[in-house]
C-alpha positions in Angstrom: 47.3 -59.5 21.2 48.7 -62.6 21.1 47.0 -66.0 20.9 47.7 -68.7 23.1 46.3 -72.1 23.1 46.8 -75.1 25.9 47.3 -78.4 23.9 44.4 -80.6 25.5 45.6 -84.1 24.3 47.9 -85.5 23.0 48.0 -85.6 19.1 51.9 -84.6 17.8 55.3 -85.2 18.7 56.3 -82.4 20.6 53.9 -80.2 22.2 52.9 -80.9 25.9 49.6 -81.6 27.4 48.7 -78.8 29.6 51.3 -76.5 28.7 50.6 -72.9 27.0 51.9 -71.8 23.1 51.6 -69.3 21.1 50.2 -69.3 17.7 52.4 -68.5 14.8 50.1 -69.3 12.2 47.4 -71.0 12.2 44.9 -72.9 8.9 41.9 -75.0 8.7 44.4 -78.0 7.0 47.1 -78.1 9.0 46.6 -76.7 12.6 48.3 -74.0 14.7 51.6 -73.6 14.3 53.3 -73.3 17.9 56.2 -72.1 19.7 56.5 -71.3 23.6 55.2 -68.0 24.6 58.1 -65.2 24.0 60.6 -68.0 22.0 61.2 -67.2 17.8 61.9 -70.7 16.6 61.8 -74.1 16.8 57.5 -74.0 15.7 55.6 -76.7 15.2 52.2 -77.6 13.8 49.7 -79.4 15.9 46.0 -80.4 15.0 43.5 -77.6 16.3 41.3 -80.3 17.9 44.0 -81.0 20.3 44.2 -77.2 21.7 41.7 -75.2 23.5 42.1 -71.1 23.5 43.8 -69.5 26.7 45.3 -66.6 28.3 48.9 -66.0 29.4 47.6 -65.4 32.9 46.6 -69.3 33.1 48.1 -70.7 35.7 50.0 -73.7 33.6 52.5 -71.8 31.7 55.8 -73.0 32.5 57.0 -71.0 35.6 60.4 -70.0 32.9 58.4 -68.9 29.8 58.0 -65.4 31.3 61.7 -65.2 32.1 62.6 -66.7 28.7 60.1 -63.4 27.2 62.2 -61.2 29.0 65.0 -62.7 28.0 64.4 -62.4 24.5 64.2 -58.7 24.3 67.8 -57.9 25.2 67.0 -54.1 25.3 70.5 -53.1 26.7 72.2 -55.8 25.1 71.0 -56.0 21.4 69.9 -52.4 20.9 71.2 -49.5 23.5 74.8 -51.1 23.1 74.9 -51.5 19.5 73.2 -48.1 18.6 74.2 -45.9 21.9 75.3 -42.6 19.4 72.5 -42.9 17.2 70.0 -43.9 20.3 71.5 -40.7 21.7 70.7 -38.5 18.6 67.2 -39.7 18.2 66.9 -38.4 21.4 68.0 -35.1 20.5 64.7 -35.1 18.0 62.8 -36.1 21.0 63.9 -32.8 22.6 64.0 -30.5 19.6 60.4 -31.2 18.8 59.0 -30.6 22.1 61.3 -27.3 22.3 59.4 -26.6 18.7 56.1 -27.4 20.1 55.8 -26.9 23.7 58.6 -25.4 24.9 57.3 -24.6 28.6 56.0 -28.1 29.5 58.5 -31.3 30.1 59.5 -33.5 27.6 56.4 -35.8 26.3 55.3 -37.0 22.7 52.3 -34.9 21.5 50.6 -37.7 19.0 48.4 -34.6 18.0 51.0 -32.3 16.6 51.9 -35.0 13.8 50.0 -38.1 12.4 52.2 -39.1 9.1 54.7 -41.0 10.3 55.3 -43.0 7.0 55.1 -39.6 4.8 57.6 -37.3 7.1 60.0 -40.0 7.1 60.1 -40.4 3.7 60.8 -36.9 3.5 63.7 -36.6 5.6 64.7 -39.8 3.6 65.1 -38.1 0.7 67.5 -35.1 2.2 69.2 -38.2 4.8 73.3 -37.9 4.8 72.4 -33.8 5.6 71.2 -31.7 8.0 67.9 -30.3 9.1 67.2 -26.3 9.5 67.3 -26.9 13.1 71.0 -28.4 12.9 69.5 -31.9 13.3 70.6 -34.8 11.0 67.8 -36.3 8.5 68.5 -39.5 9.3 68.1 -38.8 12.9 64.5 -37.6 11.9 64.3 -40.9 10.0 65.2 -43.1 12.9 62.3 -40.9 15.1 59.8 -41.3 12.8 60.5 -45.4 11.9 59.9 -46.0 15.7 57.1 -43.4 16.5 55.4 -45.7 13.2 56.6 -48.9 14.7 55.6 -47.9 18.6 52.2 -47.2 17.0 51.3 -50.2 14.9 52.4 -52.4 18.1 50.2 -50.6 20.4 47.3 -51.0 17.6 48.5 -54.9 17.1 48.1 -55.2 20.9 44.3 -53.7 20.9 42.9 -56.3 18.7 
């Protein structure tokens, strides 16, 4: 989950008073290190008596700052048209191991049929530039697993 704070007074050079940031970083010395909710650059640091905790549903965060979130995960743009054959043959995995594992029910990810994410990629790492048993390419395996690792760590990151 991320943290926001709403800068209370003002005490630096470019954060505004009453408007929402996120926390990069944050220590005792300097402060919180900011940047506008959903941006990647252009932080700053700004003393931690000047900020009070809040919530991105607070009604003072900028009316764009959503937009710009949205904006900064260019799904189509900077992943489904740079990768669209190997998106494609990830999704073949998809399919193959829910053929494997339930092959009467629709397509859906059981999280109970594997839990190693980290180990079974690094076994289809080892045989990658090949092909599976099943006709499917390692590194399509590899691809699978570093997302079905990554999906999981964000959904943990977002429950604490």
């Amino acid at each position: 989950m991320r943290q926001l704070v709403r800068i209370i007074k003002e005490c630096g050079h470019r954060g505004k008073v009453g408007h929402l940031y996120e926390v990069v970083e944050s220590n005792p010395r300097e402060g919180f290190r900011l940047v506008m909710p959903g941006a990647t650059q252009y932080t700053f640091w700004y003393p931690i008596e000047c900020c009070e905790p809040a919530k991105l549903g607070d009604c003072t965060v900028p009316t764009d700052s959503l937009s710009l979130d949205r904006k900064r995960m260019p799904v189509f743009t900077g992943v489904l048209k740079y990768f669209p054959d190997a998106i494609k043959e990830v999704s073949r995995v998809s399919l193959a191991g829910n053929e494997q594992h339930h092959p009467d029910e629709p397509l859906h990810w059981d999280r109970d049929k594997s839990k190693d994410e980290l180990d079974a990629l690094s076994r289809h790492l080892i045989d990658a530039g090949t092909f599976d048993t099943d006709g499917i390419r390692h590194s399509a395996k590899v691809a699978w697993r570093a997302l079905a690792n990554l999906q999981k760590e964000l959904e943990l990151a977002s429950e604490s």
